[in-house]
ChimeraX commands (.cxc) that place a marker at each C-alpha (Angstrom):
marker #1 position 6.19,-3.00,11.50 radius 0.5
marker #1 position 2.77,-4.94,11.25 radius 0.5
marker #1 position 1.22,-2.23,8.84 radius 0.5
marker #1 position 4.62,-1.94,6.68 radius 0.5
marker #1 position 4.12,-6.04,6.55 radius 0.5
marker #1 position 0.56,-5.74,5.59 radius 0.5
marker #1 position 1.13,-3.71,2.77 radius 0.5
marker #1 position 3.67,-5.73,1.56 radius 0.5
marker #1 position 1.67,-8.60,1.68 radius 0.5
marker #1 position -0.88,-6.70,-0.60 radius 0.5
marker #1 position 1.85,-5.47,-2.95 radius 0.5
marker #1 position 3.29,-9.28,-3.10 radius 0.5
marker #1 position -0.23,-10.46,-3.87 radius 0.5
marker #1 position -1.27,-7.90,-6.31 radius 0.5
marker #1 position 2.52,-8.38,-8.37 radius 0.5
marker #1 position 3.20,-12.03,-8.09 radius 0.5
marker #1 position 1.12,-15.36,-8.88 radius 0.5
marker #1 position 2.97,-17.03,-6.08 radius 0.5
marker #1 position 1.30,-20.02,-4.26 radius 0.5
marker #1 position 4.28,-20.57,-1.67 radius 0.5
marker #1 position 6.89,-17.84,-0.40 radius 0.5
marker #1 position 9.95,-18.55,1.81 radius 0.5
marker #1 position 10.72,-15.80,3.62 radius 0.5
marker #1 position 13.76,-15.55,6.22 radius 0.5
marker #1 position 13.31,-14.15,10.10 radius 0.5
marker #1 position 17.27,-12.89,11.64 radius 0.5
marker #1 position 17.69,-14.88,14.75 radius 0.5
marker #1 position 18.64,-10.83,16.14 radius 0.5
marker #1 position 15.37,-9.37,15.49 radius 0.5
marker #1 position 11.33,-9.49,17.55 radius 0.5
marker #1 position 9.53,-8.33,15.54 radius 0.5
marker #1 position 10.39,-10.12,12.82 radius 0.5
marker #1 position 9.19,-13.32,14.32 radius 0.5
marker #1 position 6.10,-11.83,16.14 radius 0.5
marker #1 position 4.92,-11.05,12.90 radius 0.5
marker #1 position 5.46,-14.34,11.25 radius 0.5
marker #1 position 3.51,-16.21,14.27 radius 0.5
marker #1 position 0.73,-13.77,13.70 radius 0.5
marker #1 position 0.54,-15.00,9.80 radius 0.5
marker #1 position 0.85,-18.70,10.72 radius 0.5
marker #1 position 3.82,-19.37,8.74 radius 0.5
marker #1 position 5.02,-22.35,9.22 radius 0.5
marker #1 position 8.91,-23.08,10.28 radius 0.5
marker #1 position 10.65,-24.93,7.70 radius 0.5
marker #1 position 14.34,-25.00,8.65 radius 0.5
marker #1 position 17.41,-22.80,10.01 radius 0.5
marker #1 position 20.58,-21.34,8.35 radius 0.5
marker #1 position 23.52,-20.91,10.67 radius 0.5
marker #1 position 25.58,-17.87,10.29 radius 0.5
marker #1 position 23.65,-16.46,7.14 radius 0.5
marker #1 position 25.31,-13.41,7.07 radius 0.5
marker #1 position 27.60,-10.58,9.39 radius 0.5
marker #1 position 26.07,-7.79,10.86 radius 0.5
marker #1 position 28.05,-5.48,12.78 radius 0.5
marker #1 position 31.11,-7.95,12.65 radius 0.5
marker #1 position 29.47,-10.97,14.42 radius 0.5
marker #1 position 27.55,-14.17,11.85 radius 0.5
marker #1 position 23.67,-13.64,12.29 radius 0.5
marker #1 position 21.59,-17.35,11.73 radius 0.5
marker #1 position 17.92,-17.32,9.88 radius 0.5
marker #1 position 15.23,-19.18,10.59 radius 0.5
marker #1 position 13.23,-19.61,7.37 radius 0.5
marker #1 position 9.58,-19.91,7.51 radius 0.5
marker #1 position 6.90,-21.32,4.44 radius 0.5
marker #1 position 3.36,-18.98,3.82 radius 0.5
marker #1 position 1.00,-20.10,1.60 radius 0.5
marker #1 position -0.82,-16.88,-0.75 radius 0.5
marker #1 position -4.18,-17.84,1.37 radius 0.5
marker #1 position -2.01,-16.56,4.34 radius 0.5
marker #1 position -0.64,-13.97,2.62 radius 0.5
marker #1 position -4.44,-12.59,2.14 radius 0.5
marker #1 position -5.74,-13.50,5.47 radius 0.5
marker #1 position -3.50,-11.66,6.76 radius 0.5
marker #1 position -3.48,-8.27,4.13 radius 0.5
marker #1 position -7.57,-8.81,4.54 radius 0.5
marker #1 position -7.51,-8.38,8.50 radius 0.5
marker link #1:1,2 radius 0.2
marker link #1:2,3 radius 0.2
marker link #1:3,4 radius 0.2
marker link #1:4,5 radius 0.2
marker link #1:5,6 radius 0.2
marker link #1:6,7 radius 0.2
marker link #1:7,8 radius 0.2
marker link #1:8,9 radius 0.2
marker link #1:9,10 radius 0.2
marker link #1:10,11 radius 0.2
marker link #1:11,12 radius 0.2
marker link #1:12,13 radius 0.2
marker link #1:13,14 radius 0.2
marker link #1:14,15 radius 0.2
marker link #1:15,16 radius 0.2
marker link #1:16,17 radius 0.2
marker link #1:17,18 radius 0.2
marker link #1:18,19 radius 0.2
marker link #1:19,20 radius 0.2
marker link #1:20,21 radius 0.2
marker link #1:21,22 radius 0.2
marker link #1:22,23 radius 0.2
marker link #1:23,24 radius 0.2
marker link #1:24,25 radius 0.2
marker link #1:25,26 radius 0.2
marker link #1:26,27 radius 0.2
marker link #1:27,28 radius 0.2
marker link #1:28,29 radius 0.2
marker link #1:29,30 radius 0.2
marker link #1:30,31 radius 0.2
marker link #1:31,32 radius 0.2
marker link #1:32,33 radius 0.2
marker link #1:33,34 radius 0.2
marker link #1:34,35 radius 0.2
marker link #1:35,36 radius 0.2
marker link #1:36,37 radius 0.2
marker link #1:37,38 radius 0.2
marker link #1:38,39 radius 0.2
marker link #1:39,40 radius 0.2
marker link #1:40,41 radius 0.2
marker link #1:41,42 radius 0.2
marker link #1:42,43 radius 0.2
marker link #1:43,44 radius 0.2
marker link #1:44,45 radius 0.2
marker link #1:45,46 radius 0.2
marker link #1:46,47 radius 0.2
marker link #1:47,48 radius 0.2
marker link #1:48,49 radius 0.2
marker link #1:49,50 radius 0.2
marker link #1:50,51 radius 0.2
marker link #1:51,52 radius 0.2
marker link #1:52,53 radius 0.2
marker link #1:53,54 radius 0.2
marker link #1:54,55 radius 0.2
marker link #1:55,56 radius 0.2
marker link #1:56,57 radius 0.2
marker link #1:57,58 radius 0.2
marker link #1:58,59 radius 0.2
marker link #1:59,60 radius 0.2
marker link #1:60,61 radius 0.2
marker link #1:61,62 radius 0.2
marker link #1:62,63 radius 0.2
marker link #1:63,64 radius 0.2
marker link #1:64,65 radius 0.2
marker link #1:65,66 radius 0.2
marker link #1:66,67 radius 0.2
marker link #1:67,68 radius 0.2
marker link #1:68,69 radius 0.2
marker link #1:69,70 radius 0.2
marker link #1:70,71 radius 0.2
marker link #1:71,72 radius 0.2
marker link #1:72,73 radius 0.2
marker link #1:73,74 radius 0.2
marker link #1:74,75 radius 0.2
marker link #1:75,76 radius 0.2
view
């Protein structure tokens, strides 16, 4: 998951003149948010019941990243 992030970050970087990204984190998933604490992102709010997965309403938790993050972390 880390290496499949890391590439994305490059691909985002190389593609898109972003300065700020929000990005959204399921409430369901680890990884997801063991990857955003590794880039520093920081938490800027919280959707309840964004969406149904298997039947059941799944909340986000939406984070900000700056581009500098983005290639601190595709750079590491």
């Amino acid at each position: 998951a880390l290496q499949g992030h890391r590439l994305f970050c490059k691909w985002l970087l190389e593609n898109s003149p972003f300065l700020n990204s929000i990005t959204m984190v399921p409430d369901t998933t680890k990884y997801g948010r063991a990857i955003i604490r590794l880039l520093g992102a920081t938490r800027v709010g919280h959707l309840d019941d964004a969406y149904i997965r298997c039947g059941k309403p799944v909340g986000v938790t939406l984070y900000q990243l700056t581009r500098q993050q983005y290639k601190e972390f595709s750079e590491c």
